[in-house]
PAZAPA-4460 file (N, C-alpha, C; in steps of 0.05 Angstrom, whole numbers, plus 32768, in hexadecimal, padded with zeros to 4 digits):
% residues 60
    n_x    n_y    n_z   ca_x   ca_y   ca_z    c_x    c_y    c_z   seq   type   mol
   7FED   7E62   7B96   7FE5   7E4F   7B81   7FCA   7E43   7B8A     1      X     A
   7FB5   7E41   7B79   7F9D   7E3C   7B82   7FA0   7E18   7B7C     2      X     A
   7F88   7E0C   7B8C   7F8D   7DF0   7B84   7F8A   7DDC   7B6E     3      X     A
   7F7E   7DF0   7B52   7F81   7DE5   7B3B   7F94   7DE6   7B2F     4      X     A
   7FA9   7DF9   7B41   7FBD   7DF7   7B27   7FD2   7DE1   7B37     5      X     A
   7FD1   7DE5   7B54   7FE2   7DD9   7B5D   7FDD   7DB4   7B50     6      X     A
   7FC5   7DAA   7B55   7FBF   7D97   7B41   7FC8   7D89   7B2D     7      X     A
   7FC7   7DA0   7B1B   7FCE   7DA2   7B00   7FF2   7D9F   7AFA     8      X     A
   7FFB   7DA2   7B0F   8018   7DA4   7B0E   8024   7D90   7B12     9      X     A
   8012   7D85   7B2E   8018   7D6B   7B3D   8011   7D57   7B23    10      X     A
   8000   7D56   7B18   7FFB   7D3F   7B01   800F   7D42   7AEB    11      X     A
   8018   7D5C   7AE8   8032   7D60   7AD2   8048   7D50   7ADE    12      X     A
   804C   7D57   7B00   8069   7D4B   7B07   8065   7D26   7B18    13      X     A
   804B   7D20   7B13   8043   7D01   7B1F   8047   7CF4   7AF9    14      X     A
   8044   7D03   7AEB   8042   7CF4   7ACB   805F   7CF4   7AC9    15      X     A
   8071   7D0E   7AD2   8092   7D09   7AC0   80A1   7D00   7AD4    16      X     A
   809E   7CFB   7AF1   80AC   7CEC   7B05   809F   7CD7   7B12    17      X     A
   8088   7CD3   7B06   8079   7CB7   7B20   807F   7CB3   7B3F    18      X     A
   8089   7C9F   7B44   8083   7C9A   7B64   809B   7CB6   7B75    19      X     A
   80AE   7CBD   7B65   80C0   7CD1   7B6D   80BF   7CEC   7B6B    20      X     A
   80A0   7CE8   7B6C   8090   7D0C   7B5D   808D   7D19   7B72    21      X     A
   8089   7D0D   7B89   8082   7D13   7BA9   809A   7D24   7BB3    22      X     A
   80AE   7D11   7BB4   80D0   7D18   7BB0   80D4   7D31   7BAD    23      X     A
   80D1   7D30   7B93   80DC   7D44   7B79   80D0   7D64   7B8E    24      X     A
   80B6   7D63   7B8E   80A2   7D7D   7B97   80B2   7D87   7BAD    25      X     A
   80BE   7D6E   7BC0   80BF   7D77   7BD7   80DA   7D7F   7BDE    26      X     A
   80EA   7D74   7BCA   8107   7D81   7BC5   8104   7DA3   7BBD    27      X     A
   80F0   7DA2   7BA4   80EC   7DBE   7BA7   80E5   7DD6   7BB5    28      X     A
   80DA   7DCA   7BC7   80CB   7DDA   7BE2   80E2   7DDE   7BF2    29      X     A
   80EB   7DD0   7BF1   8106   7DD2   7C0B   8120   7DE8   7C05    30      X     A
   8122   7DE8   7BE5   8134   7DF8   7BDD   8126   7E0A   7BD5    31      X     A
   810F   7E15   7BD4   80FE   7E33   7BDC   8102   7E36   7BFA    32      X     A
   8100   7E27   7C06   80FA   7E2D   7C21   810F   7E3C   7C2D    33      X     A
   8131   7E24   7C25   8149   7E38   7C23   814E   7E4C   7C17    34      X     A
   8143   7E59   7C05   8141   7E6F   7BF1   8138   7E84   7BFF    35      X     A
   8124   7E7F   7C15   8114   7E94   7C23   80FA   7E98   7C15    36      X     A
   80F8   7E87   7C06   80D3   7E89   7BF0   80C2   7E7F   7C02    37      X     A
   80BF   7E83   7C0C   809F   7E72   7C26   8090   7E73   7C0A    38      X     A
   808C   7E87   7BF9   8069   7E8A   7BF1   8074   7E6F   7BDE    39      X     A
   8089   7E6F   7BCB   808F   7E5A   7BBB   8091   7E3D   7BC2    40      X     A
   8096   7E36   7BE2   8098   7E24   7BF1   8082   7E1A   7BFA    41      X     A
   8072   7E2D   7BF9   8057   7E28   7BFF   8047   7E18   7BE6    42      X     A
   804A   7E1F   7BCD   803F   7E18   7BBA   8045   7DFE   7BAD    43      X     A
   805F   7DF5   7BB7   8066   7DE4   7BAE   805C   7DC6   7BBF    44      X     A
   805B   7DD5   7BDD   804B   7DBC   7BF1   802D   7DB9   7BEB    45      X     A
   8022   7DC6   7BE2   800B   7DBD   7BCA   8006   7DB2   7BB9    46      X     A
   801E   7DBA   7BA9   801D   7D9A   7B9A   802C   7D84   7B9D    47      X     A
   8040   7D88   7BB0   8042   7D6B   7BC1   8030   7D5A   7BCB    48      X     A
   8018   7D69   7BDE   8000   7D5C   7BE7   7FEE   7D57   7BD6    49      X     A
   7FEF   7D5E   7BB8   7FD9   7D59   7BA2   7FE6   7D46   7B98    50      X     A
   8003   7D3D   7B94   800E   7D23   7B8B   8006   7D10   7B9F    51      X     A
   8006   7D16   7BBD   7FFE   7D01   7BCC   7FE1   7CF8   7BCF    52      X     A
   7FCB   7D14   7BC8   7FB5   7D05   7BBE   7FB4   7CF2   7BA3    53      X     A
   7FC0   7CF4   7B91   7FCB   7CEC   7B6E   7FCD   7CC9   7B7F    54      X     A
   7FDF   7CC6   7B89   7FEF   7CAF   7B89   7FD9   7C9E   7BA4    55      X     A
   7FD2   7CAC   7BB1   7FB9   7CA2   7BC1   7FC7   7C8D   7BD5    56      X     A
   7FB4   7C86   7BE9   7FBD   7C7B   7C04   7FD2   7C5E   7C04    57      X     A
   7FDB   7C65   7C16   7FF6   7C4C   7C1E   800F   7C48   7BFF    58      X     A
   8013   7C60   7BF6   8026   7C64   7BE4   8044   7C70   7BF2    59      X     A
   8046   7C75   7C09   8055   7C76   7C0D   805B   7C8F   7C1D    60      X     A
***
């Protein structure tokens, strides 16, 4: 996933979950990760870290 889309996703899931959008990504990553999806697990810590740019410093 290139970084516009990862972006683009992260603003989909910071607009329909707010402060628990961080959460949400990283729940997903985890149950790819158990899945054996690295590449899917991978994509999704992208837009974890694009929600944590979104929500910006000392958020938590």
């Amino acid at each position: 996933m290139d970084a516009i889309k990862a972006a683009e996703y992260a603003r989909a899931l910071y607009s329909a979950h707010g402060d628990k959008a961080e959460a949400e990504a990283a729940q997903k990553m985890r149950a790819c990760e158990a899945a054996g999806n690295m590449s899917e697990a991978k994509d999704w810590e992208a837009v974890r870290q694009a929600i944590r740019q979104i929500r910006g410093p000392n958020q938590g």
